[in-house]
N, C-alpha and C positions, 0 to 999 in steps of 0.2 A: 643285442643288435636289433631284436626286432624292438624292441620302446624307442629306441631313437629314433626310427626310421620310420615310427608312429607320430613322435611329433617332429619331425622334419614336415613330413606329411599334412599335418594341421596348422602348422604354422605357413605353409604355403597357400593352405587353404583361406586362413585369413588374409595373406596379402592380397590374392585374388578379389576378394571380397572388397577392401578397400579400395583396389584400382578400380571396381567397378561403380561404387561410390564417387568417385571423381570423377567420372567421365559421366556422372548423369547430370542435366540443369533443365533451363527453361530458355525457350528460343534465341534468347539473346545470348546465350552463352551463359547467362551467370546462374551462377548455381545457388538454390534454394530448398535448403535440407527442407525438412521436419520441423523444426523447432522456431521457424519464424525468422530466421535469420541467415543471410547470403555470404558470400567469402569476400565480402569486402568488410573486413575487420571483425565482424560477428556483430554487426547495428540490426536492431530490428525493422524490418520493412514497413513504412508505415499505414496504416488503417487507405482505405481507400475512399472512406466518407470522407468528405471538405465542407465544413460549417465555415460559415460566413456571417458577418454582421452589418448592420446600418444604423446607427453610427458605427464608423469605424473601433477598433481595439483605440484608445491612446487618443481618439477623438478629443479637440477642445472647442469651445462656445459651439458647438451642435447646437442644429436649431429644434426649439420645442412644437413647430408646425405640425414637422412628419413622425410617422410613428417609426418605434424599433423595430426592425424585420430582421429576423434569425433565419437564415436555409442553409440547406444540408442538400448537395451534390451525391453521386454516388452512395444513397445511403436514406434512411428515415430518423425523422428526430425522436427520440423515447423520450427527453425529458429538456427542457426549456425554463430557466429561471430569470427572471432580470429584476433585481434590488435596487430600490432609491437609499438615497444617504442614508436613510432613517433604518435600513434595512428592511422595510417591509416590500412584498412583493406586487410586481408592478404587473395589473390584469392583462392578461391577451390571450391569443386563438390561435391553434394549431389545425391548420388545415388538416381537413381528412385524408389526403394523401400521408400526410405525415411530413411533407416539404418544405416547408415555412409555416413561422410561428408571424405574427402579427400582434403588436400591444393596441389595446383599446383604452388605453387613457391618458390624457392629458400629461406630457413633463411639465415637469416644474424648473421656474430659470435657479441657474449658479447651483445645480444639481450633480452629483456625482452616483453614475448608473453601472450597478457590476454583472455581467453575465456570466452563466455557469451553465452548460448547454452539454446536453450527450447525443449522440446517434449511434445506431447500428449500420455500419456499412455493408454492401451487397456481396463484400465478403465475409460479413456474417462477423467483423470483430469490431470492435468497438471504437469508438471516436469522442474526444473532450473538446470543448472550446471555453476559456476562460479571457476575462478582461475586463477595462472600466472604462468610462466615456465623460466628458464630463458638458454639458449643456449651459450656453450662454448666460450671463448676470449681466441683464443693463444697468445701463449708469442710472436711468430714470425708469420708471413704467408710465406708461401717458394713459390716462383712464376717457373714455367713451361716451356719449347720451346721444342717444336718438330719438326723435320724432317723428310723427305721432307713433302714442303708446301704443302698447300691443290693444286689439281690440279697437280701438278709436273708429269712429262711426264720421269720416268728414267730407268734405265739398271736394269740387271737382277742381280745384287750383290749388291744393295743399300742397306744398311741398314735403319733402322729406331733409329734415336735418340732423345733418353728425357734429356734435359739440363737444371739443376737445379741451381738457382740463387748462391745457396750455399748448402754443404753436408745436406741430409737427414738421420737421425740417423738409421730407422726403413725402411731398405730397401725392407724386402721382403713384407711389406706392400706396399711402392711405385709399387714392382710388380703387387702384387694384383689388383691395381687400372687400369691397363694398360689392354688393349684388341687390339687384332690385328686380323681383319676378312679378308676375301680374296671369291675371287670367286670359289677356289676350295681348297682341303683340301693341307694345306701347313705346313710341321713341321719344326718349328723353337723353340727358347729361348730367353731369356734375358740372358744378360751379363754385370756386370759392369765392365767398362774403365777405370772410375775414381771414385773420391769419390761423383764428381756431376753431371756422365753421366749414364746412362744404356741404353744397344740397343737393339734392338732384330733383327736377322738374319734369315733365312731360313738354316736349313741344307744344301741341295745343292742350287743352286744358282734359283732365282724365276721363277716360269714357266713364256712366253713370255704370253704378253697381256693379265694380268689379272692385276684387280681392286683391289687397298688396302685399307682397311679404320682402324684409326686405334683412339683409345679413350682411355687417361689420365683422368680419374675420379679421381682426386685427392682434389677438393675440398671439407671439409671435411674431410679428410683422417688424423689420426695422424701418422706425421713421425719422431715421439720421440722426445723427449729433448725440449717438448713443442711447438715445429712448426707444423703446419698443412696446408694441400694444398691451395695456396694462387686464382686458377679457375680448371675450366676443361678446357682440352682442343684437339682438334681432329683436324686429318688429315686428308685427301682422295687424295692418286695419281694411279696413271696407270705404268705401267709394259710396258714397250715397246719390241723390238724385242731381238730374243737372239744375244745378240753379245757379242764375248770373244775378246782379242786381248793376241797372246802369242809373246812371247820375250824369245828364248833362246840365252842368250848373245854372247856366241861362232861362233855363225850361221850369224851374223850381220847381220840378218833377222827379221824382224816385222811383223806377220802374222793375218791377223785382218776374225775370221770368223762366221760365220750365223749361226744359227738352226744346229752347229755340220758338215757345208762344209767350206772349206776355201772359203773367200770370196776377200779377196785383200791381198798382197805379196807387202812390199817394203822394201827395205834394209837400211838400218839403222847404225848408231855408236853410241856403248852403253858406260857406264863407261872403263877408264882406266885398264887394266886385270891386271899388274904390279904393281899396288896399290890398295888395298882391302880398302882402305879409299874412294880410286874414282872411284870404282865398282857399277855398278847398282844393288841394294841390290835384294836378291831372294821374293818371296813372291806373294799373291793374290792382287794388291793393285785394287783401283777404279777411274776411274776418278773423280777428287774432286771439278774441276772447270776446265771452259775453258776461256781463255784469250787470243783474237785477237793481242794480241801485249803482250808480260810480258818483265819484265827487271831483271835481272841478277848479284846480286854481291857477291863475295867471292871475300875480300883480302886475305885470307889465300894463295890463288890461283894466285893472282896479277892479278882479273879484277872487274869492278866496272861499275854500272849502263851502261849493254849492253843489249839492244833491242832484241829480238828474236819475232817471230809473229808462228800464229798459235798456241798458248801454253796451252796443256790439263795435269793439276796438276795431279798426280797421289800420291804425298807422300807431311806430312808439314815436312820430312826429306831434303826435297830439289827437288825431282825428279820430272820431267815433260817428256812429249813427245810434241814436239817441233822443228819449222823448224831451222835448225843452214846450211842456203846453204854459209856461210863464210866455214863448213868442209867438202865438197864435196865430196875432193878430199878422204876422208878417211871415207865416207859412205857406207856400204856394201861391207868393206875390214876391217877396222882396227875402233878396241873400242878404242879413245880417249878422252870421253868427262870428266866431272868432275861427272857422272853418272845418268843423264839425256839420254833419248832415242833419237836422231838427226835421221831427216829427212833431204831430199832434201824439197824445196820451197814448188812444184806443189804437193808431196807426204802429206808434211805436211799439204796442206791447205784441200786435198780430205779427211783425216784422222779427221782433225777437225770438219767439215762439216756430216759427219758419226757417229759423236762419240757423246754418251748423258753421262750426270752425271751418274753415278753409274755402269757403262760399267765397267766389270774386265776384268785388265792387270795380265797377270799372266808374272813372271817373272822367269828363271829357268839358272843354269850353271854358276853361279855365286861363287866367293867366300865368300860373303858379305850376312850376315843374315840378317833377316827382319827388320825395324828400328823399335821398337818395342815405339819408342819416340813419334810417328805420333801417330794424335791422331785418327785416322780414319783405326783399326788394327784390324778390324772384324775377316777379312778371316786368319789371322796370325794363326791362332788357329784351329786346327781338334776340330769335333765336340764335342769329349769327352769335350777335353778342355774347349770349349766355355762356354759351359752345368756346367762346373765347375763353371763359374763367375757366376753363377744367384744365388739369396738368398734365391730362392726357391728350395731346392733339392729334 
């Protein structure tokens, strides 16, 4: 009698034990042993860190602009991987909090990106995130050039041009991507030339000795019709002194001057005055190049591969300034030429020697309107106009 009544005894004592067991939980009612697991089925309760990603899991044509961003809610990242197709892994930066990871390099298009990412959540257990993403493949890449090069040393009317391998459908996106900074506040626009050029100009003509820099962020960029920017790409030049050079044709005078004083006077023969075909057309043009020596043909004219030296392009219409000492005799008397600007020798060579890219020729008293053919017709256009060619209004 007494062993039975010993475990009578015990085994009361364990039911006890167990009603007491069930009647314990967590405010909400539900009950949370020991072991990780509530009385709803015995599922384990999950981690309370939340990683997150950008591109999404299951992401398609993700743009290669932005970068990948991994965060971790409730919790620190311990460990952050993200692999390109290729498997190798893709650089980035894990803040010092431990909260986000950030990539620092470049996707690549028609790419497949996979993460594998851990934390520790603030309850101290542990948290995975796994997935793949996959980033855009255009139908085309459209490739870039800009001018002036990096470094370039030029005049105060140069423009800046973006020249695209072939038309971009979506131009005022192409705008958008473009940035043009300066050392002082400079107001300009875009304008497009063509269907595969846009420039950007300054209103009036750039202040002397200031720094340009300027940035095509177009890779990435869609510009419709399934192409997308094939790099980025930037330029950095300088601004050099102010120099204009005017030309009123009547005057067979060529006045080249500074900072707003005349600075050299040489006389000149402009276009024919009798023929409005061999007039030196009116207009802002720029020096477009210089050439120690260029050659000369128009059979229209009846002459062919003639040498001229000192020769600063100013139009792809034809027009140059230029020593021509074979018309001496008709230099700062009479416009004869096919309408090119003629110097003497010694005139044309100081002229040369003085003169940089992007220097404006203004040209004035002309019968002959601007050649509107050249592809280099910034200044043709008052501002309103100009302001008119951009896709951004």
């Amino acid at each position: 009698m007494i062993e039975r009544r010993s475990v009578f005894k015990a085994a009361l004592a364990a039911g006890a034990a167990a009603l007491v067991a069930a009647c314990s939980g967590s405010n909400d009612g539900n009950a949370v042993p020991q072991g990780g697991s509530g009385d709803d089925g015995g599922k384990p309760v999950a981690p309370v860190a939340k990683i997150t990603a950008t591109p999404a899991v299951d992401a398609q044509d993700a743009s290669v602009r932005e970068p990948v961003v991994v965060k971790v809610a409730e919790g620190k990242l311990t460990e952050v991987k993200v692999t390109n197709s290729d498997g190798e892994d893709v650089k980035g930066d894990l803040t010092a909090d431990g909260l986000t990871w950030t990539s620092s390099e470049q996707l690549g298009y028609g790419k497949t990106y996979t993460y594998a990412a851990k934390a520790t959540g603030t309850d101290n257990r542990p948290a995975e995130f796994t997935g793949s993403f996959k980033t855009v493949a255009p139908a085309k890449q459209l490739r870039a050039t800009l001018n002036p090069a990096d470094n370039a040393h030029v005049g105060v009317a140069m423009p800046i041009s973006v020249k695209f391998a072939s038309a971009p459908k979506d131009r005022a996106a192409v705008e958008k991507a473009l940035k043009v900074t300066t050392d002082s506040n400079v107001e300009g626009s875009w304008g497009w030339l063509s269907a595969t050029q846009v420039d950007w100009r300054p209103k009036e003509y750039w202040p002397e000795n200031i720094t340009v820099s300027v940035e095509a962020n177009l890779y990435g960029v869609d510009l419709g019709g399934g192409s997308y920017g094939k790099a980025d790409v930037t330029t950095k030049f300088k601004i050099g002194r102010n120099q204009v050079v005017k030309v009123n044709t009547p005057d067979h005078t060529m006045k080249v001057y500074r900072g707003g004083a005349e600075h050299k006077s040489y006389p000149c023969s402009n276009g024919l005055d009798s023929d409005v075909d061999r007039n030196t057309p009116n207009g802002t043009f720029i020096v477009m190049s210089k050439e120690p020596t260029a050659r000369f043909d128009n059979a229209r004219y009846g002459y062919t591969n003639v040498n001229k030296k000192w020769a600063c392009r100013i139009s792809n219409h034809g027009e140059y300034i230029h020593e021509n000492q074979d018309n001496a005799a008709a230099i700062g008397k009479t416009n004869n030429s096919h309408g090119c600007v003629n110097l003497l020798d010694a005139d044309a060579k100081d002229f040369f020697d003085s003169a940089l890219i992007g220097d404006p020729v203004e040209v004035t008293g002309s019968r002959l309107s601007s050649p509107t053919g050249s592809d280099v017709k910034d200044w043709f256009y008052d501002w309103s106009a100009w302001r008119g060619l951009s896709a951004n209004k």
